[in-house]
C-alpha positions in Angstrom: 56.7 -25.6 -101.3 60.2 -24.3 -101.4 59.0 -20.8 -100.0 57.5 -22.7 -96.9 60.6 -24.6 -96.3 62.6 -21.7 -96.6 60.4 -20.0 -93.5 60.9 -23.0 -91.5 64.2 -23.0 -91.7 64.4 -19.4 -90.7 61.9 -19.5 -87.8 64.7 -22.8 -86.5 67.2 -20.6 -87.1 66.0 -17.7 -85.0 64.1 -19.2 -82.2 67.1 -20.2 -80.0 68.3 -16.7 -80.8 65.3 -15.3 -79.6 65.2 -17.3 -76.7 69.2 -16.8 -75.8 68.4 -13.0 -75.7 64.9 -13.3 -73.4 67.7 -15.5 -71.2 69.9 -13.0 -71.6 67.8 -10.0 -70.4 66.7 -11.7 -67.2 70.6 -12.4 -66.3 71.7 -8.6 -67.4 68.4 -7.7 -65.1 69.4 -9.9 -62.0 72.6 -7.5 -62.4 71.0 -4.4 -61.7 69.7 -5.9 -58.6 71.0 -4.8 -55.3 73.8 -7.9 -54.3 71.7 -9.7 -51.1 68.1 -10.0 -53.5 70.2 -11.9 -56.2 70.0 -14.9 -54.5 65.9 -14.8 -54.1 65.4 -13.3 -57.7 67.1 -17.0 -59.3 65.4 -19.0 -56.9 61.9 -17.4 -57.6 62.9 -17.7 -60.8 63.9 -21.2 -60.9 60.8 -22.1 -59.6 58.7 -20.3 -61.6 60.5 -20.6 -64.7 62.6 -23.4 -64.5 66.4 -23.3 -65.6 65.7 -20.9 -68.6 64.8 -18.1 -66.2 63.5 -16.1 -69.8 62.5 -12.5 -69.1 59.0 -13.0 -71.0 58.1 -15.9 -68.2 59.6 -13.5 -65.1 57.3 -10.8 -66.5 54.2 -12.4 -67.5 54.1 -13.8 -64.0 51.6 -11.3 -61.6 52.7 -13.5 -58.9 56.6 -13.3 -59.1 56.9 -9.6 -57.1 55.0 -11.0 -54.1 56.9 -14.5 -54.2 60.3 -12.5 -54.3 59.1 -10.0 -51.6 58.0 -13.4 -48.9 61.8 -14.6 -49.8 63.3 -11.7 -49.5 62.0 -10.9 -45.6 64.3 -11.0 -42.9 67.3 -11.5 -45.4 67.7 -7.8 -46.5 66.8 -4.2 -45.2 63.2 -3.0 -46.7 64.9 0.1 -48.6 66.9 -2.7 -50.6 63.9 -4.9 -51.0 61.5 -1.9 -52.3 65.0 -1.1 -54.6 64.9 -4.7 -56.4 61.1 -4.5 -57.3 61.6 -1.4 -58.7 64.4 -3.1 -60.6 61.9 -5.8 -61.3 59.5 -3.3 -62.9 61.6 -1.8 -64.7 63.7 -4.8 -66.4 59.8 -6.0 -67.2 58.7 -2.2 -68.6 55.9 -2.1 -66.1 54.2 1.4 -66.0 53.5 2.3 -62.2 50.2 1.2 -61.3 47.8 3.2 -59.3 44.2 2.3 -58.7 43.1 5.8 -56.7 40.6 7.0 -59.1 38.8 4.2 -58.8 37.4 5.3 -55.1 36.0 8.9 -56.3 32.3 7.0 -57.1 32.1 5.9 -54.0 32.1 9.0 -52.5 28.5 9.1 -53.7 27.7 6.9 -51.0 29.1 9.0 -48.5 27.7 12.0 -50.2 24.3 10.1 -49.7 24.9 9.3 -46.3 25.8 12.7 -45.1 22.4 14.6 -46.3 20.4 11.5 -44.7 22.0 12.8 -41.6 21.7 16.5 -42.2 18.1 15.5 -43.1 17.0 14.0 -40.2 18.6 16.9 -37.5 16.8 19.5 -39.3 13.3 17.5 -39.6 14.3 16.7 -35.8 15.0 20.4 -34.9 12.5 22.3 -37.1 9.7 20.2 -37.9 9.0 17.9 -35.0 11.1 20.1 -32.6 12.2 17.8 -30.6 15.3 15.2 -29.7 15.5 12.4 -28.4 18.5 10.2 -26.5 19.3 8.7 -29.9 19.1 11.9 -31.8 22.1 13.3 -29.9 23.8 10.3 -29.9 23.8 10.6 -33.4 25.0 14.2 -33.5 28.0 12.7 -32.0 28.6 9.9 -34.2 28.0 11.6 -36.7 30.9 14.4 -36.3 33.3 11.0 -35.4 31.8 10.2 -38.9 32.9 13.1 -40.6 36.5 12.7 -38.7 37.3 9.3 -40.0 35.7 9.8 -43.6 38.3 13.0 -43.6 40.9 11.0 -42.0 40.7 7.9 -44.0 40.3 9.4 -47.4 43.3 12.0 -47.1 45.4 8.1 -46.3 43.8 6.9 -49.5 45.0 9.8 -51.4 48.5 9.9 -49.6 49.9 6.1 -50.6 47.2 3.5 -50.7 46.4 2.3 -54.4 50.1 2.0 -55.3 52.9 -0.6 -55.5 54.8 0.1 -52.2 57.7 0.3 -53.4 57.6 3.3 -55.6 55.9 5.6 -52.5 58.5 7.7 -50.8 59.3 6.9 -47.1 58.0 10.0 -45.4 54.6 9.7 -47.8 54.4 6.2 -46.7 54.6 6.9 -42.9 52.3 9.6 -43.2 49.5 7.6 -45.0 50.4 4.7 -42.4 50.1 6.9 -39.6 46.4 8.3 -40.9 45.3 4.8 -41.4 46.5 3.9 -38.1 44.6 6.8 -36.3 41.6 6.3 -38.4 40.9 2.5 -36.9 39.8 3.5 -33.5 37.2 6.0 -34.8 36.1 3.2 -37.2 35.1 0.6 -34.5 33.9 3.6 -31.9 31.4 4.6 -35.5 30.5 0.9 -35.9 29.5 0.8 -32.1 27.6 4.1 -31.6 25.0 3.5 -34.6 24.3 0.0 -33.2 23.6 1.9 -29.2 21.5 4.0 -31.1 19.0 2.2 -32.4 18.9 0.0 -29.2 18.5 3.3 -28.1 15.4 3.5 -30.1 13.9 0.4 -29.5 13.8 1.6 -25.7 11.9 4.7 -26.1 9.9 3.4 -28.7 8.7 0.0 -26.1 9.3 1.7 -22.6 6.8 -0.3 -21.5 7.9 -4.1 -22.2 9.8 -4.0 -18.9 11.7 -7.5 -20.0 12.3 -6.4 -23.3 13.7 -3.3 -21.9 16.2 -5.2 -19.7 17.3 -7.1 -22.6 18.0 -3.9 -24.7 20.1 -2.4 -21.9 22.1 -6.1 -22.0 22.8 -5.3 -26.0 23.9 -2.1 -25.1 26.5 -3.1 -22.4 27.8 -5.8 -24.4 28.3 -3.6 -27.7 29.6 -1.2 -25.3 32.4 -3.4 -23.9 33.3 -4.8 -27.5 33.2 -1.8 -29.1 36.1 -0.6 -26.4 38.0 -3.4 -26.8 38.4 -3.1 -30.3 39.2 0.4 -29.8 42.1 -0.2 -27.3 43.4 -3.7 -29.7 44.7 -1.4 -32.7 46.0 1.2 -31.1 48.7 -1.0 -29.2 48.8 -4.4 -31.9 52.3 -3.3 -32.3 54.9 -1.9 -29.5 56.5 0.5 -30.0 53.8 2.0 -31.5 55.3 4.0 -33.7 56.2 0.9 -35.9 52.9 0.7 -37.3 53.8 3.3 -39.5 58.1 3.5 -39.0 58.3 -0.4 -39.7 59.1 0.8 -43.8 61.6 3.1 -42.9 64.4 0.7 -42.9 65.6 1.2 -39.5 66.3 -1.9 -37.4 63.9 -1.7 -34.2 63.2 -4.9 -32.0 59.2 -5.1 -32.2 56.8 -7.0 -31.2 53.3 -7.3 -32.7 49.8 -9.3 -32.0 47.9 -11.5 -35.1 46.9 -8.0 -36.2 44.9 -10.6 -39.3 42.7 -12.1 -36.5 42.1 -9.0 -34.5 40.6 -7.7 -37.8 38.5 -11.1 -38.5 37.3 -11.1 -34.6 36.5 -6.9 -35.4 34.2 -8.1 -38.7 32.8 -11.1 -37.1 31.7 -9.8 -33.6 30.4 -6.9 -35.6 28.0 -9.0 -37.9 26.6 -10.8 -34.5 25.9 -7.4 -32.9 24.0 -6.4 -36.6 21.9 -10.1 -36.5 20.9 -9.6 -32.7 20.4 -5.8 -33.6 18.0 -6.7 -36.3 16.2 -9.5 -34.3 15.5 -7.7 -31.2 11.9 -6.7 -31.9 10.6 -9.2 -34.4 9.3 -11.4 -30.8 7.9 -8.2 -29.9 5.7 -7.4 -33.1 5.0 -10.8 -33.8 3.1 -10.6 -30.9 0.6 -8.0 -31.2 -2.7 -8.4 -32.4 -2.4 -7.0 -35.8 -2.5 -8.0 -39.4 0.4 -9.7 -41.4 0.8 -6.3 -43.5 1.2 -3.9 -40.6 3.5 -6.1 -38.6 5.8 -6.4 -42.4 5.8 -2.7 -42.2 7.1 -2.3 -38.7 9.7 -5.2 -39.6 10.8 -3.7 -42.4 11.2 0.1 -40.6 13.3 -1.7 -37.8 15.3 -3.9 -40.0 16.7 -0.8 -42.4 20.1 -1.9 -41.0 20.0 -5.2 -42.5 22.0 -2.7 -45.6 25.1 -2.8 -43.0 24.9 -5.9 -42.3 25.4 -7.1 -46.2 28.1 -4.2 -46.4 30.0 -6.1 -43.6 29.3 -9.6 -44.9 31.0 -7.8 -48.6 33.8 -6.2 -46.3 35.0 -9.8 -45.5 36.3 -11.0 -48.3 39.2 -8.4 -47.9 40.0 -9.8 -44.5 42.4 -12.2 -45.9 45.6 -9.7 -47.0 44.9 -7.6 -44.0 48.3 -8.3 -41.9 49.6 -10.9 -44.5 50.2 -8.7 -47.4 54.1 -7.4 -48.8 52.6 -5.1 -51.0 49.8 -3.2 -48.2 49.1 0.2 -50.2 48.1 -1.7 -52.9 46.1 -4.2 -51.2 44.5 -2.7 -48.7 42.4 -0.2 -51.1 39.6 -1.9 -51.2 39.2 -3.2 -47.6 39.3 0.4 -46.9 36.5 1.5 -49.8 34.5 -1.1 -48.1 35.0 0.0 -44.4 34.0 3.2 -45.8 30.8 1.6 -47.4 30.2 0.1 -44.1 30.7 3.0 -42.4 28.6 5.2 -44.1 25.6 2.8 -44.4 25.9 2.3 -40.6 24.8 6.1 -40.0 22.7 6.6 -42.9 19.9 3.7 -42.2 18.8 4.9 -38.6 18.3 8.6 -40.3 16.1 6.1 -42.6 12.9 6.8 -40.9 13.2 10.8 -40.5 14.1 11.0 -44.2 10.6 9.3 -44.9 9.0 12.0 -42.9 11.4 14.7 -44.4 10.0 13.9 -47.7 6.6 13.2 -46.8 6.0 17.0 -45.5 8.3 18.4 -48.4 6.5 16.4 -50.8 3.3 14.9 -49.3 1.0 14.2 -52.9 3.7 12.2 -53.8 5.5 10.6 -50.7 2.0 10.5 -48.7 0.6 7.1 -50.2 3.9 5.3 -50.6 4.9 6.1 -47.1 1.8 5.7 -45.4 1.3 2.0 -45.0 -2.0 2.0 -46.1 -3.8 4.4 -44.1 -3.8 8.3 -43.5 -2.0 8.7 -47.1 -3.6 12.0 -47.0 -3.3 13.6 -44.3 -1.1 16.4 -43.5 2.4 16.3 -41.5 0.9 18.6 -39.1 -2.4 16.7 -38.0 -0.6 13.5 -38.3 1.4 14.9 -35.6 -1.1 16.1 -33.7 -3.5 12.9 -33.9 -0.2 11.2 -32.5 0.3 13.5 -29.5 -3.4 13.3 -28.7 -3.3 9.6 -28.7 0.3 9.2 -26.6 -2.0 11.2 -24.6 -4.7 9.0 -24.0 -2.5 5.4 -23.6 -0.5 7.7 -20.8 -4.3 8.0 -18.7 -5.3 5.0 -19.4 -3.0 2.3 -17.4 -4.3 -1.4 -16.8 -5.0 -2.2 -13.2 -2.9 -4.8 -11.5 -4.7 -7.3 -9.3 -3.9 -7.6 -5.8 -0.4 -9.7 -6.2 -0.3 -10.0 -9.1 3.6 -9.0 -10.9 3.3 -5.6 -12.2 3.3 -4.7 -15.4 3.2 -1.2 -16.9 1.5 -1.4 -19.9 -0.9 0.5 -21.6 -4.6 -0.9 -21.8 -6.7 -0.7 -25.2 -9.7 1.4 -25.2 -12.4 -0.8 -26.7 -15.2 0.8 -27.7 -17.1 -2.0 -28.7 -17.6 -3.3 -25.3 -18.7 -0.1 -24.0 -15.3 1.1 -22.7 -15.0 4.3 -20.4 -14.7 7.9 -22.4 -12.3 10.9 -21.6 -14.2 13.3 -20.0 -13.6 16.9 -20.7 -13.2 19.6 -17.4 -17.4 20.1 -18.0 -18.0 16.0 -17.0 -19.1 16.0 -20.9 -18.0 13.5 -23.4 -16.2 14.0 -26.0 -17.9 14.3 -29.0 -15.6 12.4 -31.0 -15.9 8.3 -30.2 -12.4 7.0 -29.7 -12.0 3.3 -31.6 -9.7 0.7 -30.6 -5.9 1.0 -31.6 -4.2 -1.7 -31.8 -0.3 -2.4 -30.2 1.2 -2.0 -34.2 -1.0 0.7 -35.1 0.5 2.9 -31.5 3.7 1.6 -32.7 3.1 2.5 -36.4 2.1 5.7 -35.7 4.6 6.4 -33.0 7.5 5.7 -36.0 7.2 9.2 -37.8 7.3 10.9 -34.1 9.9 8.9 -32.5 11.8 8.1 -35.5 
């Protein structure tokens, strides 16, 4: 009993001791701050902390650097303000924090974007020998891919994933500058991949005049977004160099727009363009006379972009800092991981397709069933191929006949058999030997996919 008094009285003793010193430490602290951030540091304090301003509560507070940083804006040059939360870290015995290592696995997904691409030029150049509108498209998308991946990475590496205030002025205005430049090619990538499979959906269903029309709306539309969101980021801030001089600490009257809502109106307008992307030919294939299973397949091979869609939708939760931040290298990591996600999913899921018939000529026993959608699992690339161009190449003679005024319309008619349908004769006045059956709009279109894809 007289042991646990003892410690008691000891632990009495010492506590306001204990206290006085934490006290202490945060007053000897707000000494080593430059003169003009005083005032801030006590009144963050204060309010944080109450009267006692003790080190421990200044410290254990995640919150207190950005409070500081919002009082501190407007009242004292940056240099000085990045000088006080340095003093702030190191009155608290913060190590410097930096999060860079943690975007090397992602570069998996870019990794894996890239060799869909390669993938589908060479199957494109050296297996079906031929491109189309889209294809080249892509070749240039594709090297604006490579730019801003290069671009935005080297940014990354330079400054972003660190407090802000322990980056050197020259390597901060060269990472800002990088992540500057890299915004235009982000939005010109984001528009390109959309065109191109709009692009797609043309060739593949020339002949839906209407539908065709609408297409050509999409693309005119993306088109005239897609610039306007190229032209908005360049000049947000005037003079322009101030988007990645304002940290330099030089006073320089500026003027900038809600650069937080031009990035919100970038994501939003985006995810419309992915939703009416996505939702162009479902009317179409719901439509033909088909079964449930073959029209799900042809969904599901025009719907692969519905993966940049969810990578936008994830992207938006990083919106809110964008603009608003006092601490931007550190912040903005992971906005830019995920416009890198986005990015890279955008070109890799129209090289989707061609990568299905990459793999099922490198490895048909294996990818011939599961790609096959039921039928021809084991045929060979090269009569699959050919059974396609013969067939293009009977739907191209055989052309429904308009009555007299009727509208017309230039679609193929189906060759039905069963009702005794007219034969292809050879140059002889023969018949073929073969019977042509009927084909069905989703089976053309089916079997157009590993062609035109």
């Amino acid at each position: 009993m007289k042991y646990r008094m003892l410690i008691a009285l000891i632990l009495i003793f010492f506590t306001p001791i204990t206290i006085s010193a934490q006290e202490v430490g945060a007053s000897q602290g707000v000494d080593s701050f430059p003169e003009c951030t005083r005032p801030c540091f006590v009144q963050e304090a204060e309010k944080m902390c109450g009267t006692g301003r003790s080190a421990s509560c200044i410290c254990s507070n995640e919150d207190f650097a950005a409070d500081m940083a919002h009082c501190l804006r407007g009242k004292c040059p940056v240099d000085t303000i990045f000088a006080s939360l340095r003093s702030l870290d190191e009155m608290c015995h913060r190590p410097r924090r930096d999060r860079r290592m943690e975007a090397w696995p992602y570069i998996s997904i870019h990794i894996f974007c890239i060799l869909c691409a390669i993938i589908r030029f060479y199957t494109k150049m050296f297996i079906i020998r031929k491109f189309s509108p889209e294809d080249w498209l892509a070749l240039v998308y594709f090297a604006i891919y490579i730019v801003y991946f290069g671009i935005g990475h080297h940014a990354l590496m330079s400054a972003f994933g660190q407090d802000i205030w322990w980056i050197e002025p020259d390597d901060l205005a060269h990472a800002l500058k990088l992540f500057w430049v890299d915004i235009p090619f982000y939005s010109l990538l984001l528009g390109l991949t959309k065109i191109s499979i709009i692009l797609f959906y043309i060739r593949l269903c020339h002949v839906y005049e209407q539908f065709c029309r609408i297409c050509w709306a999409c693309v005119i539309a993306i088109g005239l977004n897609t610039a306007v969101f190229i032209f908005l980021p360049i000049f947000q801030c005037t003079p322009i160099r101030w988007n990645w001089d304002r940290f330099r600490g030089h006073e320089v009257d500026f003027e900038c727009l809600n650069v937080n809502t031009i990035q919100w109106a970038m994501n939003i307008t985006s995810i419309v363009f992915d939703v009416v992307v996505l939702a162009l030919p479902i009317p179409l294939v719901l439509k033909m006379r088909s079964t449930w299973r073959r029209k799900a397949a042809i969904i599901f091979m025009f719907s692969l972009g519905v993966v940049v869609l969810v990578a936008s939708c994830l992207k938006m939760r990083y919106n809110i800092l964008y603009g608003n931040s006092t601490n931007i290298t550190w912040d903005y990591l992971d906005l830019m991981v995920w416009a890198g996600i986005e990015s890279s999913v955008s070109v890799a899921a129209p090289c989707l397709p061609t990568v299905r018939l990459f793999l099922h000529r490198m490895f048909p026993k294996l990818f011939g069933r599961i790609f096959a959608f039921g039928s021809q699992g084991e045929t060979t690339l090269e009569e699959y191929i050919k059974a396609e161009e013969d067939e293009v190449a009977r739907w191209s003679g055989d052309v429904e006949k308009i009555p007299q005024g009727a509208l017309p319309i230039k679609r193929p008619r189906r060759v039905l058999s069963a009702e005794g349908g007219d034969h292809i004769h050879g140059a002889d006045g023969e018949p073929p030997k073969r019977k042509t059956t009927g084909i069905t709009e989703a089976s053309k279109i089916l079997k157009s996919l590993d062609d035109m894809s």
